[in-house]
C-alpha positions in Angstrom: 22.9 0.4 20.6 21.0 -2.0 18.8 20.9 -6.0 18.1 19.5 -7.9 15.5 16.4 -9.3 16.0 15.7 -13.3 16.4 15.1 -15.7 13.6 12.0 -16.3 15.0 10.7 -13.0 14.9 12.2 -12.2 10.9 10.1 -15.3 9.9 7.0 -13.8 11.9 7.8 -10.2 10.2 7.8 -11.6 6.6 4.8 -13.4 6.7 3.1 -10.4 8.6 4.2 -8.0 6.1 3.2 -10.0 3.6 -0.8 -9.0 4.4 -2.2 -6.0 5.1 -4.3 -4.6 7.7 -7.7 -5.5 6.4 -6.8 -9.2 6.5 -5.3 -8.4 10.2 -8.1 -6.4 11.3 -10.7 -9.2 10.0 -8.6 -12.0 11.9 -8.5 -9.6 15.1 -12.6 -9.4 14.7 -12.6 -13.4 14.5 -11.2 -13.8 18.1 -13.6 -11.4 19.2 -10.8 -9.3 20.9 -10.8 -5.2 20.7 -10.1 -3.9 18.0 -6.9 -2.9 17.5 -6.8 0.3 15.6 -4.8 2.8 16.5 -7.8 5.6 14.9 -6.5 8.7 13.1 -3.3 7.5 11.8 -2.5 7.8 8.1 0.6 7.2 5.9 3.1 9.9 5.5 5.5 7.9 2.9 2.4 6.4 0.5 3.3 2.7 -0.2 5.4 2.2 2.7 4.6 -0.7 5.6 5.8 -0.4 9.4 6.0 -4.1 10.7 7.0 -5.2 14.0 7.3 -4.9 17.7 6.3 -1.6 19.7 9.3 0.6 20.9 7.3 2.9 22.9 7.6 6.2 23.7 5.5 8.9 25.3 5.6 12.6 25.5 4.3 14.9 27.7 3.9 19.3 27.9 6.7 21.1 29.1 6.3 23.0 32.6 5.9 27.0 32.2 8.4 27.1 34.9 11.3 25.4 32.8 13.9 26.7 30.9 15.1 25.5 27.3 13.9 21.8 26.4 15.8 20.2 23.4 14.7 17.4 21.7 14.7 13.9 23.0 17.1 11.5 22.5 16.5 7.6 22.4 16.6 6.7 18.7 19.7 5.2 19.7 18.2 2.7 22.0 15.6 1.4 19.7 16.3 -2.2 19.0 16.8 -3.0 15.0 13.3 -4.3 13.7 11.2 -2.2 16.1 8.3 0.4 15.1 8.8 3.3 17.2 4.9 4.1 18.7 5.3 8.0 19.8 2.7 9.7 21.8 2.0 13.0 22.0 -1.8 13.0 22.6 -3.0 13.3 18.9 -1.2 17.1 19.0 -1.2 18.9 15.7 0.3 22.0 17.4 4.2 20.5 17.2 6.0 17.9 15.8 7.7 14.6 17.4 9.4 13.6 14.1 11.8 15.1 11.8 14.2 14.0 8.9 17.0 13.4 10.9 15.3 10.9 13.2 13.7 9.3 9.9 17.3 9.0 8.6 19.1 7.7 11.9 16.4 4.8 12.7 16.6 3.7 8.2 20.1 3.6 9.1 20.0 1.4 12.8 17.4 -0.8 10.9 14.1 0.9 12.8 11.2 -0.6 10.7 9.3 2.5 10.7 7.3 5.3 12.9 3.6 5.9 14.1 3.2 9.0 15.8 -0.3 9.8 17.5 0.4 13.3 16.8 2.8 15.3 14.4 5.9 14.9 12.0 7.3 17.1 9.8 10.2 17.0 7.2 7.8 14.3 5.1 8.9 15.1 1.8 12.4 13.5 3.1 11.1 10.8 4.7 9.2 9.8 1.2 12.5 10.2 -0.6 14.2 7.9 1.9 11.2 5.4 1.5 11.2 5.4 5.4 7.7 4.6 6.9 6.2 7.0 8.1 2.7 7.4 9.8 1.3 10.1 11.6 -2.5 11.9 13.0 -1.3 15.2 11.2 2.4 17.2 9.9 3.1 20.5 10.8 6.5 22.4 10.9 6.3 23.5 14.3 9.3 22.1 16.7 8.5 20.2 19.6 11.9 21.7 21.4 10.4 24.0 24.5 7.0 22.3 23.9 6.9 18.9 24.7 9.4 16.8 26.7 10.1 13.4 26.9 8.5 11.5 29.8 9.5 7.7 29.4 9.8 5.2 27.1 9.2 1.4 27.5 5.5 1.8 29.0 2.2 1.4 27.3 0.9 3.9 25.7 -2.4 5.2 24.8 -3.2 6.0 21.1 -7.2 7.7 21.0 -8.2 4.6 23.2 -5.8 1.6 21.9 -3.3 0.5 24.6 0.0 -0.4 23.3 2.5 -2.0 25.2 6.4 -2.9 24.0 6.5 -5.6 22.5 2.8 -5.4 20.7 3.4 -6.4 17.4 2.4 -3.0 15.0 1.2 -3.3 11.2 0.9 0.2 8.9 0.1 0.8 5.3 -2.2 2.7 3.3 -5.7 1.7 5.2 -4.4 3.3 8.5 -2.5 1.6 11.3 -3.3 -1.6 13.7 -1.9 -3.0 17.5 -1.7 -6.7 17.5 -0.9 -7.8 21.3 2.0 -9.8 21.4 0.4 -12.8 22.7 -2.2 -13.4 20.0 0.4 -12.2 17.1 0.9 -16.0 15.7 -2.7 -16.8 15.7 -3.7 -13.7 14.3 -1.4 -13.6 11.0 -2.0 -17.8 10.8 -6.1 -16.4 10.1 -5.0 -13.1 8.3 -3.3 -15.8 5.9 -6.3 -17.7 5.6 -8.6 -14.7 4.7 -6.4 -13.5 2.4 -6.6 -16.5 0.6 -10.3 -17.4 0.9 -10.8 -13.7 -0.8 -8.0 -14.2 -3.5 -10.5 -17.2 -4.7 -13.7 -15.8 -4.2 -12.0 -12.4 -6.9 -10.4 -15.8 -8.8 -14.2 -17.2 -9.4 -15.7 -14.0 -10.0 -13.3 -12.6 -12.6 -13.5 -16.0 -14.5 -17.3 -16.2 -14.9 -19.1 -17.5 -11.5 -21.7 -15.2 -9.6 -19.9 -13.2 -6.6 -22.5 -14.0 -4.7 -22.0 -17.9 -5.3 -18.2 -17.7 -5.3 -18.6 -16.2 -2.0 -20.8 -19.4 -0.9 -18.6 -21.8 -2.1 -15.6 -20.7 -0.5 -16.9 -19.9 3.0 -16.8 -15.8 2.8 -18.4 -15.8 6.0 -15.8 -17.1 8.1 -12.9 -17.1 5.7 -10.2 -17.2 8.6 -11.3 -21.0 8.6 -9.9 -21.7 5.2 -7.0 -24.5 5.5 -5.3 -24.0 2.6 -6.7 -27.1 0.8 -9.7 -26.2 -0.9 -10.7 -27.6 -4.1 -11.1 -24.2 -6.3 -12.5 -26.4 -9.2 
C-alpha cells in the first residue's frame, strides 16, 4: 500500500529536481561532507531524473542448499514518491529489475530505481519514461540467484551508505545520496550555484572575459550567491 507523500516534501522534490547533480554535488563539497556519489551508476532511460527519499532494499546470494527462489516481492510497500535504492553488490551476472517492476512502481507513483547492480527489460522502461539507473543490464534472472535479505536498512553502494529516508538525485551525470538531514541546506546552495553559473555563461556569451565574469560573480564560492546580485 502506499500514501501520498507530505506537502512539505513535494515542495522539497520540485525545487530539487529542478537542479542537477553537478550543482548538488558542488553544494555537498561546500559543507565539506563525503561525497555522496553512489560510483558506477549510469542512466538506463536517457533524460530521465529519480528524485526523492531512499526506499532501500538489499539483496543477498542464494544458499546452494535451497530449493527454488522466485523473485522478491515489496514493490507494493514502497511509499509513492520514493526512489527504490537496490543492492546487489555491483553484480552484472543477474538482474534485480525487470519491466514489470518498472511498470508497477510508474503506476504506485515510485519516482524511479537505482540499482548497484543489474536490470534488464530497458528498452521498456525507456518507452515508459520510468527512471531507470543501474551499474550494468543483462538478461539473466535473479530468481534461484539472489534472494531478498531485508529492506528498510542502509545500504552500501561501492562505499556510499544510504539509509531510508536519504534524499537520492539521478540524471544523466551519474547518481548522488544526499543524507536526510543536510537535504534543505544542500538544494538552498545547489540553487545558488546554479545561479551564480547561469551569470557567469550570461556575461561570457554577451561579450565579458570568462575569466572576469567568473571574478565578478564570485565563481569560487558560488554557493554564497543570495540571489541579489547586480548582473549590470
Amino acid at each position: 500500500m502506499t500514501t501520498a507523500a507530505p506537502v512539505e516534501t513535494e515542495a522539497l522534490r520540485e525545487r530539487m529536481a529542478g537542479l542537477d547533480t553537478a550543482a548538488l554535488s558542488d553544494a555537498m563539497d561546500s559543507l565539506r561532507t563525503p561525497p555522496g556519489v553512489l560510483p558506477g551508476i549510469a542512466a538506463r532511460t536517457p533524460g530521465s531524473i529519480a528524485c526523492g527519499p531512499a526506499f532501500t532494499v538489499r539483496y543477498r546470494a542464494v544458499d546452494d542448499d535451497t530449493g527454488f527462489r522466485n523473485a522478491a516481492d515489496y514493490i507494493d510497500d514502497v511509499p509513492s514518491g520514493s526512489v527504490v535504492v537496490v543492492d546487489n553488490g555491483g553484480s552484472l551476472m543477474c538482474t534485480n529489475w525487470g519491466s514489470l517492476l518498472s511498470s508497477v512502481a510508474l503506476h504506485r507513483g515510485v519516482r524511479g530505481t537505482v540499482v548497484h547492480g543489474s536490470v534488464r527489460d530497458v528498452k521498456e522502461s525507456r518507452t515508459a519514461g520510468y527512471p531507470l539507473f543501474s551499474t550494468g543490464v543483462t538478461m539473466v534472472s535473479g530468481k534461484n540467484r539472489v534472494v531478498l535479505d531485508r529492506t528498510g536498512a542502509e545500504v552500501d553502494i561501492a562505499g556510499t551508505p544510504v539509509r531510508p529516508g536519504d534524499w537520492i538525485l539521478a540524471d544523466d551525470n551519474g547518481a548522488l545520496r544526499i543524507p536526510a538531514d543536510l537535504v534543505e541546506e544542500v538544494v538552498r546552495r545547489a540553487e545558488a550555484v546554479e545561479r551564480t553559473e547561469s551569470r557567469i555563461r550570461a556575461a561570457a556569451l554577451g561579450g565579458d572575459r570568462l575569466d572576469e565574469a567568473r571574478a565578478r560573480f564570485g565563481y569560487a564560492r558560488p554557493w554564497e550567491d543570495k540571489g541579489d546580485h547586480d548582473d549590470h
